[in-house]
ZAMARGU-4260 file (C-alpha; in steps of 0.2 Angstrom, whole numbers, plus 5000, padded with zeros to 4 digits):
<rodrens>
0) 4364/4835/4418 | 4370/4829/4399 | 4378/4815/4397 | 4394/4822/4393 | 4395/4834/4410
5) 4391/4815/4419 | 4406/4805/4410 | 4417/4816/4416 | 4412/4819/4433 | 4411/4801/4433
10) 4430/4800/4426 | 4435/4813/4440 | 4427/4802/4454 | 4437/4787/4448 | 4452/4796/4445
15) 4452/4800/4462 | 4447/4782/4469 | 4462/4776/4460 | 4473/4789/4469 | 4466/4788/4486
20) 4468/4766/4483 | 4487/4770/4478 | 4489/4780/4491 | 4481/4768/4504 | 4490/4752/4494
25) 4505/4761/4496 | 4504/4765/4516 | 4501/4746/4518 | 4514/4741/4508 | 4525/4752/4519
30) 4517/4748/4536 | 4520/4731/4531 | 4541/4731/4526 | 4543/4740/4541 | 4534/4727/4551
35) 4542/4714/4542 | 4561/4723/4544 | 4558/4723/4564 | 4552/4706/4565 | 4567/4700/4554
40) 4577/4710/4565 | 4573/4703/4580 | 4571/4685/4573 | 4589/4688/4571 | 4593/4693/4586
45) 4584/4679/4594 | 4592/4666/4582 | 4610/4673/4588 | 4606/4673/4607 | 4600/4655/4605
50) 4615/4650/4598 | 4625/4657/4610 | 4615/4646/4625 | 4618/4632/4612 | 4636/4633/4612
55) 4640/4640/4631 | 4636/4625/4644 | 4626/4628/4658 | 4637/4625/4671 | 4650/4638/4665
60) 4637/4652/4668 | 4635/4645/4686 | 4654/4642/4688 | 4664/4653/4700 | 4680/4657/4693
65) 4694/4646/4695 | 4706/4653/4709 | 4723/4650/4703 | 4735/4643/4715 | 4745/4656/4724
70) 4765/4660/4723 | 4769/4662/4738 | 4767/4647/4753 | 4762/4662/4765 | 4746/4667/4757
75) 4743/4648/4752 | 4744/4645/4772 | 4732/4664/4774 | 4719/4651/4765 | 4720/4636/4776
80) 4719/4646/4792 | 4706/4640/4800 | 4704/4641/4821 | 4701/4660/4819 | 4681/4660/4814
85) 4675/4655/4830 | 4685/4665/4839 | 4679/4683/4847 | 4690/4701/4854 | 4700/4690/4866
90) 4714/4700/4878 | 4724/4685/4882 | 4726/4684/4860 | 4729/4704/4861 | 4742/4703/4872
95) 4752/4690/4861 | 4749/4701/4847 | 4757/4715/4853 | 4770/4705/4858 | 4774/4703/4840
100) 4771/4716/4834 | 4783/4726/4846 | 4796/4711/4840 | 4796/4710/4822 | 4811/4703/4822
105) 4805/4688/4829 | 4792/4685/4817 | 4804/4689/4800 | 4820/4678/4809 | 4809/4663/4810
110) 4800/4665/4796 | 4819/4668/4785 | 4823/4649/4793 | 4807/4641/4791 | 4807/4646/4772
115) 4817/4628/4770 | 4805/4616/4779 | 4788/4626/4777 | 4780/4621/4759 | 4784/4604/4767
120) 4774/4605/4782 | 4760/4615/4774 | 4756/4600/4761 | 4758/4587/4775 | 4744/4597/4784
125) 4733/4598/4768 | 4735/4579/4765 | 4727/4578/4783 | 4715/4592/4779 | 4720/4601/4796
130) 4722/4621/4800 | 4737/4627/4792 | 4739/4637/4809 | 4747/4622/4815 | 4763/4627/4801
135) 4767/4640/4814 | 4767/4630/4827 | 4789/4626/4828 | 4787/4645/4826 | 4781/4646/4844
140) 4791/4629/4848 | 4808/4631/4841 | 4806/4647/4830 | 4810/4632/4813 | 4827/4630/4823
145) 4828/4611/4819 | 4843/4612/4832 | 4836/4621/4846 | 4837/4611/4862 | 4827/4615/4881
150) 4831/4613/4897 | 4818/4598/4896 | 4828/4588/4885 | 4815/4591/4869 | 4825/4593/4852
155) 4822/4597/4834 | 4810/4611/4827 | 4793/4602/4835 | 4800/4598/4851 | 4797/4581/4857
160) 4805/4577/4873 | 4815/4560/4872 | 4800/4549/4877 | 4786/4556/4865 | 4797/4554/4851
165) 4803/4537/4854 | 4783/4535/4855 | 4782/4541/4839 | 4796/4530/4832 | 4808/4543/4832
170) 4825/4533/4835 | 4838/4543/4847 | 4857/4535/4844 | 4873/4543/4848 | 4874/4548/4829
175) 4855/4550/4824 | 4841/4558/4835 | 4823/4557/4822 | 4817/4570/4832 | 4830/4583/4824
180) 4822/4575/4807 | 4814/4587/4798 | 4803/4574/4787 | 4801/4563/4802 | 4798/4575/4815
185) 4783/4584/4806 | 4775/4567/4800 | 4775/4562/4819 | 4772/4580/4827 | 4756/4581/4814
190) 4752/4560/4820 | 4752/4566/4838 | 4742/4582/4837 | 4731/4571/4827 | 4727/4560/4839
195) 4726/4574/4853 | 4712/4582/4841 | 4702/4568/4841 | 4707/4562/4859 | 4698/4580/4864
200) 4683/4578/4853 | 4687/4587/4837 | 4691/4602/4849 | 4711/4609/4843 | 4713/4623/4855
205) 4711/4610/4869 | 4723/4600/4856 | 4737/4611/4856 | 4735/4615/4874 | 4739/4595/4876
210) 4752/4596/4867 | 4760/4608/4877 | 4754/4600/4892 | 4750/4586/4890 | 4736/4577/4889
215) 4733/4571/4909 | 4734/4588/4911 | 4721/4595/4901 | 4711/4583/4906 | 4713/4586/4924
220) 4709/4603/4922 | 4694/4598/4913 | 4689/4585/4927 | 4689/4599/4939 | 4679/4613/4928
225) 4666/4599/4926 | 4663/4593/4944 | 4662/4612/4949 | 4649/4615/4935 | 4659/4629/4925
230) 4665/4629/4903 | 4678/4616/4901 | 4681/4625/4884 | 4701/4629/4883 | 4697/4649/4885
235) 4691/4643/4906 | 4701/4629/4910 | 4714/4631/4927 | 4729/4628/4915 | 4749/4633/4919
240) 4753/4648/4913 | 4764/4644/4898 | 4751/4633/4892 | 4737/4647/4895 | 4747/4657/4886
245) 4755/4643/4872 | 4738/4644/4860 | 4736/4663/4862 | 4752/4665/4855 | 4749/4653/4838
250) 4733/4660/4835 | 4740/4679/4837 | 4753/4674/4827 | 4743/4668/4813 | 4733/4686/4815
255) 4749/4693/4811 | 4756/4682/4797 | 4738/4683/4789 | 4741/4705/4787 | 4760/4707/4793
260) 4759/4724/4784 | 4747/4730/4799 | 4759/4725/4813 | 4775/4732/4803 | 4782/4714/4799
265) 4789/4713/4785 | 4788/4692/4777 | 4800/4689/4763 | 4789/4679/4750 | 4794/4658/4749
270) 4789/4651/4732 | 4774/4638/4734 | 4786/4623/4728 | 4795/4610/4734 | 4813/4620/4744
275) 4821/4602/4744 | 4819/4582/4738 | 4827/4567/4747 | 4839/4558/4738 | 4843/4539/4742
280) 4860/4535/4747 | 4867/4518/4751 | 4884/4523/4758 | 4890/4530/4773 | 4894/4550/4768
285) 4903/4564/4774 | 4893/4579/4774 | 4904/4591/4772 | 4911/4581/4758 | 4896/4579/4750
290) 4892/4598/4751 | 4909/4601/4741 | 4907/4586/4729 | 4889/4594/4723 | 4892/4611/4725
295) 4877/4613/4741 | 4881/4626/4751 | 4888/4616/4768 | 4877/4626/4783 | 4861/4622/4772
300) 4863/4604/4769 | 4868/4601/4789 | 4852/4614/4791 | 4842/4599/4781 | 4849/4585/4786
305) 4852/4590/4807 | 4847/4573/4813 | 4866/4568/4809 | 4872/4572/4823 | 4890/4567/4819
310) 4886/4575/4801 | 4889/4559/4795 | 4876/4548/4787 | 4876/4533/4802 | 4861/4526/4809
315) 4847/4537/4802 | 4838/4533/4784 | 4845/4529/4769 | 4843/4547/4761 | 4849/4566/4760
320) 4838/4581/4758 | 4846/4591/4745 | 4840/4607/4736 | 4828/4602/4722 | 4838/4611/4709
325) 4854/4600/4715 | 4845/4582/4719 | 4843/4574/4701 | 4861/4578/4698 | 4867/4571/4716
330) 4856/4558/4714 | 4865/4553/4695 | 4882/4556/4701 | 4880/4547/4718 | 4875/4530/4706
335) 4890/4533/4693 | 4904/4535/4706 | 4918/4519/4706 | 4924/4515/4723 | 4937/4527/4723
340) 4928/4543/4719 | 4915/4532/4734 | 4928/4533/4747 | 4933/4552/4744 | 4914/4556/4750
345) 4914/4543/4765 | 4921/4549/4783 | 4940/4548/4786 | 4946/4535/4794 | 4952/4543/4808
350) 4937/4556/4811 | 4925/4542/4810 | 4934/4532/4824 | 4934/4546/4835 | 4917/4551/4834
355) 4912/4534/4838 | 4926/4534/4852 | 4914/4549/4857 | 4898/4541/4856 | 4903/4526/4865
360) 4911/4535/4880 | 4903/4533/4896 | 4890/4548/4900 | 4895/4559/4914 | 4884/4564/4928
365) 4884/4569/4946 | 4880/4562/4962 | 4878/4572/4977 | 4880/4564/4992 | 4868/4562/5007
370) 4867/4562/5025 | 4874/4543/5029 | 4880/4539/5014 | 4898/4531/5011 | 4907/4524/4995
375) 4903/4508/4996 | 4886/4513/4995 | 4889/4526/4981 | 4897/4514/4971 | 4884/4499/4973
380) 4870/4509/4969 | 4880/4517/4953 | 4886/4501/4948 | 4904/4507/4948 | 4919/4503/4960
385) 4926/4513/4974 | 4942/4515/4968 | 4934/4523/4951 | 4925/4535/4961 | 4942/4540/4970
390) 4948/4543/4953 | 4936/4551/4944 | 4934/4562/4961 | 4951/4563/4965 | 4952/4556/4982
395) 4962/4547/4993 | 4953/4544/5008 | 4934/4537/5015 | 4929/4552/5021 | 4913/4561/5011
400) 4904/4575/5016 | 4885/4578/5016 | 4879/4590/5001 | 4897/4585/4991 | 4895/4581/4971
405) 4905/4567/4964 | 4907/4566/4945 | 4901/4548/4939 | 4905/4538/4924 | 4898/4521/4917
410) 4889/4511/4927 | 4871/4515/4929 | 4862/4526/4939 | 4856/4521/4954 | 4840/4511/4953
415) 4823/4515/4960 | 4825/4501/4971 | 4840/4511/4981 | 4831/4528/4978 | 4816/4523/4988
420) 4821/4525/5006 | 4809/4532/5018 | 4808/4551/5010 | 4806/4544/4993 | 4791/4535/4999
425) 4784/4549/5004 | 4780/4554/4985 | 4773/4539/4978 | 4755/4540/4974 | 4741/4525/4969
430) 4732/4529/4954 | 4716/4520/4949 | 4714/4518/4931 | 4698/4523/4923 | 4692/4520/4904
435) 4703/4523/4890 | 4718/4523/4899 | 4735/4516/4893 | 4752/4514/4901 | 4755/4531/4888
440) 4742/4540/4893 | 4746/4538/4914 | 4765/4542/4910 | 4762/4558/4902 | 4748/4562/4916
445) 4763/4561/4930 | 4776/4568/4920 | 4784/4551/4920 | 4793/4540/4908 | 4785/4524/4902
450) 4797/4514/4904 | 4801/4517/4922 | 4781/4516/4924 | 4781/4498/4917 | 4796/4494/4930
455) 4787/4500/4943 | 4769/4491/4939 | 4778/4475/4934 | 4763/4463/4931 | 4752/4478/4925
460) 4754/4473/4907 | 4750/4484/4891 | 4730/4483/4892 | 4726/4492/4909 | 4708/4489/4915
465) 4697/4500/4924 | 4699/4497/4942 | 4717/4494/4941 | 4730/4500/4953 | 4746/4508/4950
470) 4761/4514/4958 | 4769/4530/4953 | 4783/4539/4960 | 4782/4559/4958 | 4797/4566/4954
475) 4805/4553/4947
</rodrens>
């Protein structure tokens, strides 16, 4: 081959290497800005995420969110219940249920009064950290009737019969009963069922039953269950009737109030605040004429104030409850009045004097006469003469009939020492006393009051031993 033909096929061939490098040079260079663009890309990415776990703390991501506090106290008390989770299908809860929900009315009446008194009772039992079930309860005592009264002598919405409530430092005077109180009754309803619960272990079914019942007899029924061998669980206990069918009914009444819509009841909402404050008096008041003075509507301050029984601010604490909205201004007025303006909200003269007149008049009662009797006898063991008893009874003679009433007044009723003749006798009883008893305890077992127990037990004193003997009289 001549040289020239070889220059240029030389020259060809490195024309060619120089394409086939550019080309080669010029894929790399591309592979390599793609590369570099993704691993910019993601770089990016990664830097943002990170900053995002540097800037959002870890316990947020954990966190569940906040609930807010509901509106309205029925579904704040939906979130409190608490003595439904152990409890299975039970017919004796069904039958309660239906109850209700064949009686709605019931249900919305008491729930329509108890919009006063229940964001009261349902903090109360929060403090305490017990089942807001229990804010049904004085539905099932009293339907929230701070008035209502029973043939057993209990009063106010929680029902404590005289004796329990003076327990519970509940004072009872002819102008102020504490167990009308709507404050105190509920701090002492909630002290008692308290000390039921742990009494009975923790257990509150058997709790509420002793509430009913009282504690001597849940505890008697539970004696029993255990010496035979069967469950001493509330659900099998030998109970009376309205007690076996007392918790039933507040815990299907709760199954109601928890999804009223399903039983066609229909619960007007009640704002989860404060219905009423207490404002501190130092005076004797008028209702009525405090209602007027600060424009409160009359039948709602007596409804939160019903422990006046004369509707007039003797004997009971040194405060009103008032509607929230009126009790900073009551409050202000009440401090800036001169004596004058003082005297226009105090009782009249005259009223005053006549309810007292009331109070103080002797209680009448009835005496009904028995085989051998006379009145001589009548009036000894009454404490009254015989000539009062011919007046009262309008008679002129000696002559009594067996089975005939006499109206008493004054005096005293008879005393245990002339009720115990040979039939009385008959129904005493000896009780042993066994651990943990107390002179509290042994009344309420018997259906006694304390006070005649300690009458009758005179050198028992207040510790009772094991061991002990005492004397009840049944009936009494």
């Amino acid at each position: 081959m001549s040289s020239s033909s070889r220059r240029t096929s030389q020259s060809v061939a490195l024309t060619r290497l120089a394409q086939i490098s550019a080309l080669a040079l010029a894929a790399t260079l591309v592979g390599c800005q793609s590369t570099r663009q993704v691993d910019e890309s993601e770089s990016v990415r990664a830097h943002n995420y990170q900053a995002r776990i540097k800037h959002k703390p870890a316990p947020l991501i954990m966190a569940k969110p906040k609930q807010q506090a509901p509106q309205d106290v029925w579904e704040r008390m939906r979130q409190g219940f608490a003595l439904q989770d152990t409890i299975d299908v039970n017919p004796r809860i069904e039958q309660q249920r239906l109850w209700f929900a064949s009686n709605p009315r019931f249900v919305e009446t008491a729930g329509e009064r108890g919009s006063l008194y229940l964001h009261y009772i349902v903090e109360r039992l929060e403090e305490r950290d017990m089942p807001l079930e229990l804010a049904l309860l004085p539905a099932i005592e009293s339907a929230y009737n701070p008035m209502a009264y029973s043939r057993a002598h209990a009063a106010g919405m929680w029902q404590f019969i005289p004796s329990t409530g003076r327990h519970f430092n509940l004072r009872q005077t002819n102008f102020y009963d504490g167990r009308r109180d709507v404050t105190a009754s509920t701090n002492a309803a909630l002290d008692y069922l308290s000390r039921l619960h742990d009494m009975f272990n923790g257990d509150w079914l058997l709790a509420l039953a002793a509430y009913n019942a009282g504690e001597g007899t849940v505890s008697r029924a539970i004696e029993r269950n255990e010496k035979l061998g069967l469950p001493t669980d509330y659900w099998n206990l030998p109970l009376p009737q309205e007690t076996r069918d007392y918790v039933p009914k507040l815990l299907a009444l709760s199954q109601v109030v928890s999804t009223p819509e399903s039983y066609g009841v229909n619960l007007n909402p009640i704002a989860n605040e404060p219905y009423f404050a207490a404002v501190a008096i130092n005076d004797r008041l008028d209702l009525s004429r405090v209602a007027a003075f600060a424009d409160i509507d009359e039948d709602e301050l007596i409804q939160l104030n019903p422990a006046f029984k004369k509707r007039m601010t003797v004997d009971g604490p040194q405060q009103l409850l008032v509607p929230t909205a009126k009790a900073q201004l009551l409050s202000a007025s009440l401090s800036n009045l001169n004596p004058e303006q003082l005297l226009s909200l105090q009782p009249r003269k005259a009223v005053f004097e006549a309810a007292v007149a009331e109070a103080s008049a002797p209680a009448t009662r009835s005496y009904r006469v028995k085989r051998g009797d006379n009145l001589g006898s009548i009036a000894k063991a009454n404490r009254v003469s015989v000539k009062d008893i011919q007046r009262w009874n309008k008679i002129s003679g000696n002559r009594l009939k067996a089975g005939q009433v006499l109206a008493m007044r004054g005096g005293n009723a008879p005393s245990a020492a002339a009720n115990r003749v040979a039939s009385a006798k008959q129904r005493s009883t000896q009780y042993k006393v066994r651990k943990g008893d107390s002179l509290y305890l042994v009344a309420k077992r018997f259906n006694v009051e304390m006070q005649h127990l300690k009458r009758w037990n005179p050198r028992s004193g207040h510790a009772l031993k094991p061991g002990q003997t005492l004397t009840v009289y049944l009936g009494h």
